[in-house]
C-alpha positions in Angstrom: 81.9 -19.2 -93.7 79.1 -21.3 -93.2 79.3 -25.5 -93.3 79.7 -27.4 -96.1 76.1 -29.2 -96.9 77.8 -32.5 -97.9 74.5 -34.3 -99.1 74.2 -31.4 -101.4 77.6 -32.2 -102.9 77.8 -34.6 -106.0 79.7 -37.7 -105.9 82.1 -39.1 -108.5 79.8 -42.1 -109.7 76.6 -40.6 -109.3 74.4 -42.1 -111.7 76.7 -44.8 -112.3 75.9 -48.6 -111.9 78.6 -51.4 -111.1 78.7 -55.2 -111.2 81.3 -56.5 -108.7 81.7 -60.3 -108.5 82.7 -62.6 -105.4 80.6 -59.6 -103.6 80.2 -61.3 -100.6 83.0 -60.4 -98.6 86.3 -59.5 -98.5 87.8 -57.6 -101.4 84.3 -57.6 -103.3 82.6 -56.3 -100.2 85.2 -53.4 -99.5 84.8 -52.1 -103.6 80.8 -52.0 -103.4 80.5 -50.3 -100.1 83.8 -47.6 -101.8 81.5 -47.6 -104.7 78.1 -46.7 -103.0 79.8 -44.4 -101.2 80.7 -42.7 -104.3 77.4 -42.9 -105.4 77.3 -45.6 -107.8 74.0 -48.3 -107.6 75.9 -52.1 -107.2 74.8 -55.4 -108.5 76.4 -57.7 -105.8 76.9 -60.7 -107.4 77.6 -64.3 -105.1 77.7 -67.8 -106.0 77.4 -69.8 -103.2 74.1 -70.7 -101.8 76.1 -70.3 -97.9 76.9 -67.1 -98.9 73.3 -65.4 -99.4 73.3 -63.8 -95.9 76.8 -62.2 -96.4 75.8 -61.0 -99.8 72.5 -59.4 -97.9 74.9 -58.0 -95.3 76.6 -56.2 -98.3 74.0 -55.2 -100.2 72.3 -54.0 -96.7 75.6 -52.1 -96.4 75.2 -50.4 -99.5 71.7 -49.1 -99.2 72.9 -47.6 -96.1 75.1 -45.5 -97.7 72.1 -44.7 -100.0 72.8 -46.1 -103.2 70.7 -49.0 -104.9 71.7 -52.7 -104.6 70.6 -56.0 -105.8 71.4 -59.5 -105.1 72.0 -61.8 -107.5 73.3 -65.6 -107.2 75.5 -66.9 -110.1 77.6 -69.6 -111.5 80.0 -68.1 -113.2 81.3 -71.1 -114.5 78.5 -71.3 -117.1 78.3 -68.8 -119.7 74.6 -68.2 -119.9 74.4 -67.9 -116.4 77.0 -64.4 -116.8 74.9 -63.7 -119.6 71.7 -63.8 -117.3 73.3 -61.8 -114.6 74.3 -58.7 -117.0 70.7 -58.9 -118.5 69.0 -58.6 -114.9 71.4 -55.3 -114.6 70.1 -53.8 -117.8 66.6 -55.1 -117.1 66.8 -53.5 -113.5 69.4 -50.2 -113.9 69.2 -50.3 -117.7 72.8 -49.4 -118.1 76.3 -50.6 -116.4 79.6 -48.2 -116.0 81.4 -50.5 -114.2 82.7 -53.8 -113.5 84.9 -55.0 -110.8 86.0 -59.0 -111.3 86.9 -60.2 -107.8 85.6 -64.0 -107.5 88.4 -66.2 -107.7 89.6 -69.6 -106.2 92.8 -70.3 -104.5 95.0 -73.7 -104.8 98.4 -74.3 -103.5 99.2 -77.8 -103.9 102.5 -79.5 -105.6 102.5 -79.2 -109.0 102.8 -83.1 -109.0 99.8 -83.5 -107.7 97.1 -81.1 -109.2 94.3 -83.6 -110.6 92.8 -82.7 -114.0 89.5 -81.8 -111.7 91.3 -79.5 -109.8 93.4 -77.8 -112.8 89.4 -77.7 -115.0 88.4 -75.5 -111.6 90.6 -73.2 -111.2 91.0 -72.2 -115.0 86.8 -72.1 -115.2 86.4 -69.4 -112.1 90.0 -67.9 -112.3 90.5 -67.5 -116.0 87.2 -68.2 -118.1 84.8 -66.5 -115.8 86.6 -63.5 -116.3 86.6 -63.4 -119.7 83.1 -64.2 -120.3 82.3 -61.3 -117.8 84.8 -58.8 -119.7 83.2 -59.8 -122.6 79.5 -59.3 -121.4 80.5 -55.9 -119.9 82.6 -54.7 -123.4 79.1 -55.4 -125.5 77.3 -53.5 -122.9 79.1 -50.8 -120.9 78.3 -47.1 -121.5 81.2 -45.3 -122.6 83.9 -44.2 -120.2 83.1 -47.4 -118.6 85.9 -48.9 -116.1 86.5 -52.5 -116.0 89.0 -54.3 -112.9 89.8 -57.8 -112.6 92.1 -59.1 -109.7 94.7 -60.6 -110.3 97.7 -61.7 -107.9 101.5 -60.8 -107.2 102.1 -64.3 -107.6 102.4 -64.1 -111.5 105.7 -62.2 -110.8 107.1 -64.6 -108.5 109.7 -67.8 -108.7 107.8 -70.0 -106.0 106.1 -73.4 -105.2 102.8 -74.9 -105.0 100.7 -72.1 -106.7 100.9 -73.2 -110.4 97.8 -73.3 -110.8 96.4 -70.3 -108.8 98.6 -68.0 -110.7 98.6 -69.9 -113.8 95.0 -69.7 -113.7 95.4 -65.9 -113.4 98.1 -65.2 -115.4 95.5 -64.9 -118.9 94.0 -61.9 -117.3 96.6 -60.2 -118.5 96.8 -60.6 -122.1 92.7 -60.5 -122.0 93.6 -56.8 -120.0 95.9 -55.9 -123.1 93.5 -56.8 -125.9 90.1 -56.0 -124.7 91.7 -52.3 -124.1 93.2 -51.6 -127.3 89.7 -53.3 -128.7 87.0 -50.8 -126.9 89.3 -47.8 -125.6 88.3 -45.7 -128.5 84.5 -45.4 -126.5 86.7 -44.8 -123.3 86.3 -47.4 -121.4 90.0 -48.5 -119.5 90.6 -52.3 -118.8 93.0 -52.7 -115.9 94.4 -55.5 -113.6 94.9 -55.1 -109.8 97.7 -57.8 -108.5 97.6 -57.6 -104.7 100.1 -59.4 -102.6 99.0 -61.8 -99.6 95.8 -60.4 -97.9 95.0 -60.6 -94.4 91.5 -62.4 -95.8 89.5 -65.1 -94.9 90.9 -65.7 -98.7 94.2 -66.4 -97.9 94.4 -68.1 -94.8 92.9 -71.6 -95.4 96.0 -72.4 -98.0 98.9 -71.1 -95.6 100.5 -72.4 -92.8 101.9 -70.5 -89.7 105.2 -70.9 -91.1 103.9 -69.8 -94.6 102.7 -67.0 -93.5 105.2 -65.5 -91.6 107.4 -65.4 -94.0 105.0 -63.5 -96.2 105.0 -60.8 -93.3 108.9 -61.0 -93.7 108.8 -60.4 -97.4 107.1 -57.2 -96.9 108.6 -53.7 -95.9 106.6 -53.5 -92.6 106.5 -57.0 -91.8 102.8 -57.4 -92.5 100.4 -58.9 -94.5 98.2 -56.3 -96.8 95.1 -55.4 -95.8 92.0 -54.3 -98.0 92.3 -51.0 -96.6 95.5 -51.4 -99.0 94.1 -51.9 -102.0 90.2 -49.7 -102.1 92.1 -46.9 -102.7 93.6 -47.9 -105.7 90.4 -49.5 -107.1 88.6 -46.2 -106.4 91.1 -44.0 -108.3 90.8 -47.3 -111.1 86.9 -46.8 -111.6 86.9 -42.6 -111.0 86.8 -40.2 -113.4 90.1 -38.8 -113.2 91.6 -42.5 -114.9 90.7 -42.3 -117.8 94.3 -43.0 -118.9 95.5 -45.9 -117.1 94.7 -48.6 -119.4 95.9 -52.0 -120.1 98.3 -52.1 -116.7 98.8 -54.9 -114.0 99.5 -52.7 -110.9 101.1 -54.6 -108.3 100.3 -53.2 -104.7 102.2 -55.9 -101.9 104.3 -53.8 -99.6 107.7 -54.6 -101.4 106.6 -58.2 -101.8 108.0 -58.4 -105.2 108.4 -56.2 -108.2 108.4 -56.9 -112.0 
């Protein structure tokens, strides 16, 4: 038998166009480059003006693979800034299949001493944000569509100093449950991803030595998670083949906790 002609073999997104948020690096980097390698076009969406280059280095990333990418810089924060972002997708691809929520913020801090600021932060990028995106993307997605947000292990767990990290992430699942019984009849599957402690650039600014050791010791190999952990589960999450997961928080953390 002769070889397999792999560019002649069709990819499970071809044709298909994503938004993934907090694009950058990290987890938002790993999904564009899994889903330009599956042959979907990727909006990579950033926010801050210190991350442009990264966001090129993505999008750069992506073309390589040879699927389609733009950059686009957004304050997610704002409304009818989301609403400008998923109108330069239409205007540019003129449909979206997919979107993949991954910007967050991280706090841990004593519940004592969150300030109002701080608390009005984390809720705007964490918990609004995400909405407003879902939203955008339910009025606009093709059917079949896949939507992810990230969420975090830490809504299942009894500890300190993350109120309002997981509080602030703890709506995305009740927005999960209603926005998939609201637009599954057209196909489209709303799910949450709720890693446990990444080794990220993400994580590390919040811990301590001593904090993070004992995240290694809550896991069943010692270790932190690593993205390579959690693409795969995204790209079964956005493929073809899902179309009956729905409305699910999927906890992937190496044993870190269950619920």
């Amino acid at each position: 038998m002769g070889e397999t002609n792999t560019s002649l073999m069709t990819k499970s997104l071809d044709g298909k166009v994503a938004i993934v948020t907090g694009a950058s690096r990290n987890l938002g980097r790993a999904f564009s480059e899994m889903l330009a390698t599956d042959g979907a076009s990727v909006v990579v969406h950033y926010n801050n003006p210190n991350k442009k280059s990264e966001a090129d280095d993505t999008a750069a990333k992506i073309r390589e693979k040879g699927a389609r990418a733009i950059v686009e810089q957004t304050d997610l924060t704002k409304t009818a800034e989301i609403k400008m972002l998923f109108d330069k997708t239409m205007k540019e691809f003129n449909q979206l299949d997919i979107l993949i929520n991954t910007a967050g913020r991280v706090l841990k801090k004593p519940f004592v001493d969150i300030t109002e600021e701080e608390y009005d932060s984390m809720f705007a990028i964490n918990a609004k944000a995400a909405f407003f995106c879902m939203q955008e993307a339910a009025k606009r997605m093709a059917d079949n569509g896949r939507i992810i947000n990230m969420e975090t292990s830490l809504v299942g767990a009894t500890t300190p100093y993350y109120s309002a990290y997981a509080g602030s992430k703890a709506p995305l699942e009740d927005f999960t449950r209603a926005l998939a019984k609201e637009i599954g009849h057209r196909g489209i599957t709303v799910n949450n991803i709720a890693p446990g402690p990444l080794d990220t650039s993400f994580f590390y600014p919040a811990e301590t030595k001593e904090s993070t050791e004992y995240f290694k010791a809550q896991s069943i190999k010692g270790r932190l998670g690593e993205i390579t952990d959690i693409v795969p589960l995204a790209k079964f999450l956005v493929s073809p083949e899902a179309g009956w997961v729905t409305a699910q928080t999927i906890f992937i953390n190496g044993g870190f906790l269950t619920r």
